[in-house]
C-alpha positions in Angstrom: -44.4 -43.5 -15.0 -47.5 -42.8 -12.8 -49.0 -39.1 -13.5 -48.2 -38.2 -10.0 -44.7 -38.5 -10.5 -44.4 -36.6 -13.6 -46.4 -33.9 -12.0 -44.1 -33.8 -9.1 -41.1 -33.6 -11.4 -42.4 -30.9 -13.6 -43.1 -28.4 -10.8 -39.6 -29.5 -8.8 -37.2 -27.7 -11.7 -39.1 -25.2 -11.7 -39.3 -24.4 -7.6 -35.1 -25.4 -7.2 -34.6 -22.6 -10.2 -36.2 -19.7 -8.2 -35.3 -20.9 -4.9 -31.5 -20.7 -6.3 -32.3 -17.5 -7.8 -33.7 -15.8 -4.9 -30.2 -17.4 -2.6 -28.0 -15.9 -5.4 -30.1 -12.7 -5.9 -30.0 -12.4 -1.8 -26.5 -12.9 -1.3 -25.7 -10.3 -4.0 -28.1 -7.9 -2.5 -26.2 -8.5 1.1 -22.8 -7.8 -0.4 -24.1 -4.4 -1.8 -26.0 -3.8 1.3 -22.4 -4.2 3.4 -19.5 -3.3 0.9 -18.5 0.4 2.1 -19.7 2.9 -0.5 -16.2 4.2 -2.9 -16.6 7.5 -2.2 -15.2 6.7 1.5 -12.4 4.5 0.5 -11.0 7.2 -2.2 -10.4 6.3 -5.9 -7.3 6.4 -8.0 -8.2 10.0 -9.2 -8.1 11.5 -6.0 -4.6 9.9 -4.9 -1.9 12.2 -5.0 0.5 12.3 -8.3 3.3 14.2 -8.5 3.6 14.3 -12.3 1.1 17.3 -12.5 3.4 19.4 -10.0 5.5 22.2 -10.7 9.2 21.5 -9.9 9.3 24.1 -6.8 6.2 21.9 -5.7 7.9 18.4 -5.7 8.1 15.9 -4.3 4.3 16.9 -3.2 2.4 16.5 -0.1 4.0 14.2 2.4 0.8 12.9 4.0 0.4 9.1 2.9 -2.5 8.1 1.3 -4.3 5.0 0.4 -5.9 3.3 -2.1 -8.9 2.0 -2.2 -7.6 -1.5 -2.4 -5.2 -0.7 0.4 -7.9 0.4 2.5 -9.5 -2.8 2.6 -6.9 -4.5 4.3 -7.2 -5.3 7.6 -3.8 -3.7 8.4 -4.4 -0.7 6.4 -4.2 1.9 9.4 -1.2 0.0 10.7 0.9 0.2 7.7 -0.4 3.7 6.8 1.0 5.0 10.3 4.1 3.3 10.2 4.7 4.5 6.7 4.1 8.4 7.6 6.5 7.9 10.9 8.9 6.5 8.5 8.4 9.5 5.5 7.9 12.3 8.5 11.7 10.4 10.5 13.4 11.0 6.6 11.9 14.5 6.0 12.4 16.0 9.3 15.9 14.1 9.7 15.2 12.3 12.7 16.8 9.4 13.0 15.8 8.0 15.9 11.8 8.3 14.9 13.5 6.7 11.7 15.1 3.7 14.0 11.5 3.0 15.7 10.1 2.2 12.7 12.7 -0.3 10.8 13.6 -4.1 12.0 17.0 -4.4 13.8 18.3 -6.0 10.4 17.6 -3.0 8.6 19.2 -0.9 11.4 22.2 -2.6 11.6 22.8 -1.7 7.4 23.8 1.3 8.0 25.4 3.8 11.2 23.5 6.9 12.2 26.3 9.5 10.3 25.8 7.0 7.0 22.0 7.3 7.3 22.0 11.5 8.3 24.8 11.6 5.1 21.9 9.3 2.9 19.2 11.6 3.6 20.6 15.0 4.7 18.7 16.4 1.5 15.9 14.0 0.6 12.2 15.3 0.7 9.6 12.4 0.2 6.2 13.2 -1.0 3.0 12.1 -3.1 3.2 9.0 -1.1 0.7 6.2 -2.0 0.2 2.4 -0.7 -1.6 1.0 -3.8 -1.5 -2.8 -2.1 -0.9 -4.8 0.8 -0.3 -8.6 0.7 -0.2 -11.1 3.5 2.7 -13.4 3.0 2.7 -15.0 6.5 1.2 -14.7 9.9 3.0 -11.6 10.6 4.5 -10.4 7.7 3.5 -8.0 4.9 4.6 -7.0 1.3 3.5 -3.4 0.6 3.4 -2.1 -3.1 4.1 2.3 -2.3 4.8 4.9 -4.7 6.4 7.9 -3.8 8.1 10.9 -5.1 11.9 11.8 -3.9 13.6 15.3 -4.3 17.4 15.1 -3.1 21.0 17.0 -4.0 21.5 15.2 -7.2 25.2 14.0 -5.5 23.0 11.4 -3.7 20.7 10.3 -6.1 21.5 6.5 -7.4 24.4 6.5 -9.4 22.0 5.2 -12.3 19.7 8.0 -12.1 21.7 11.3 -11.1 18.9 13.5 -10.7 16.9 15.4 -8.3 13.4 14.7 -8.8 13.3 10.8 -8.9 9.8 9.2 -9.0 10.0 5.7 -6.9 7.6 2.4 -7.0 9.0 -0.2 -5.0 7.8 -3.3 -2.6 8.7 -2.9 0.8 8.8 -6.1 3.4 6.9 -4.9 6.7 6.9 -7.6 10.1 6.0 -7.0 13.3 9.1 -7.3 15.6 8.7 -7.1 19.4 4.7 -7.1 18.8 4.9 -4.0 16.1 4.8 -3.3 12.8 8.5 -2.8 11.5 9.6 -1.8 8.2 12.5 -4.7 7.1 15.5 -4.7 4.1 14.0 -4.4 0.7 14.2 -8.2 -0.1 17.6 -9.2 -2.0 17.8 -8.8 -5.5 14.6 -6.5 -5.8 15.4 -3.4 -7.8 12.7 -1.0 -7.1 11.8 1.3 -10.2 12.2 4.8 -10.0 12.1 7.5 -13.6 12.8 10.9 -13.4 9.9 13.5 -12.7 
């Protein structure tokens, strides 16, 4: 092999490692430059818990908050307003705010009397989205915790008690061009302990 060659080879490994290096090292550098800092997006120990309340302070505040993961996706403001029209339609028994924010399917479940009987005592708070999932063009799965106080008559029949911590999926779609909150998908049984 000529000398040429062999000089050309030994300074060509050398040149495609630090060019590599300085694309990896600038692409890294972008991506910190970009990513939103994690003081704005909230972290997991300022989200509301309701296990450090008194019981005359549950279920906590009703405001819904995010979590940092929520918050990054695109829908994040979408789902967190339809979710606090939702809480505020159960807390302030309204249910015709409550009906502007479910599907038609979920409507038809149950008749106004049946839902004002379902929620005539309920109080919703410490409400979190902790993730949002795409799972088609126009449909989301939304992981939410949230604390319920309620008359223990109508509590589940498997939990009879008034403070009920909940952590369920619920189905969101957009019907008529807006976000809607749909049934809990069949054979899902959301968890929910005592407080």
């Amino acid at each position: 092999m000529p000398a040429t060659s062999t000089t050309r080879l030994r300074w060509l490994v050398p040149a495609l490692i630090v060019v590599l290096s300085l694309t990896v090292g600038g692409g890294l550098l972008a991506r910190e430059l970009y990513r939103q800092p994690v003081e704005e997006l909230g972290t997991a120990d300022e989200l509301p818990t309701s296990s450090s309340l008194a019981p005359e302070q549950q279920p906590g505040d009703p405001t819904v908050k995010l979590s940092a993961d929520a918050v990054l996706h695109p829908h994040d403001e979408d789902v967190r307003d339809l979710l606090q029209n939702f809480f505020d339609a159960i807390n302030h028994r309204n249910f015709e705010q409550w009906r502007d924010t479910v599907t038609r399917e979920r409507l038809q479940s149950r008749t106004q009397s049946q839902w004002e009987r379902e929620y005539e005592t309920t109080r919703d708070g410490s409400i979190v989205v902790h993730r949002i999932e795409a799972v088609g063009p126009s449909a989301l799965h939304v992981l939410v915790t949230f604390t319920s106080t309620q008359n223990v008559k109508y509590a589940p029949p498997e939990l009879p008690e008034g403070c009920i911590r909940w952590r369920l999926v619920l189905p969101v779609v957009q019907e008529s061009g807006r976000w809607r909150v749909d049934q809990v998908l069949p054979g899902t049984t959301p968890e929910h302990e005592k407080c």
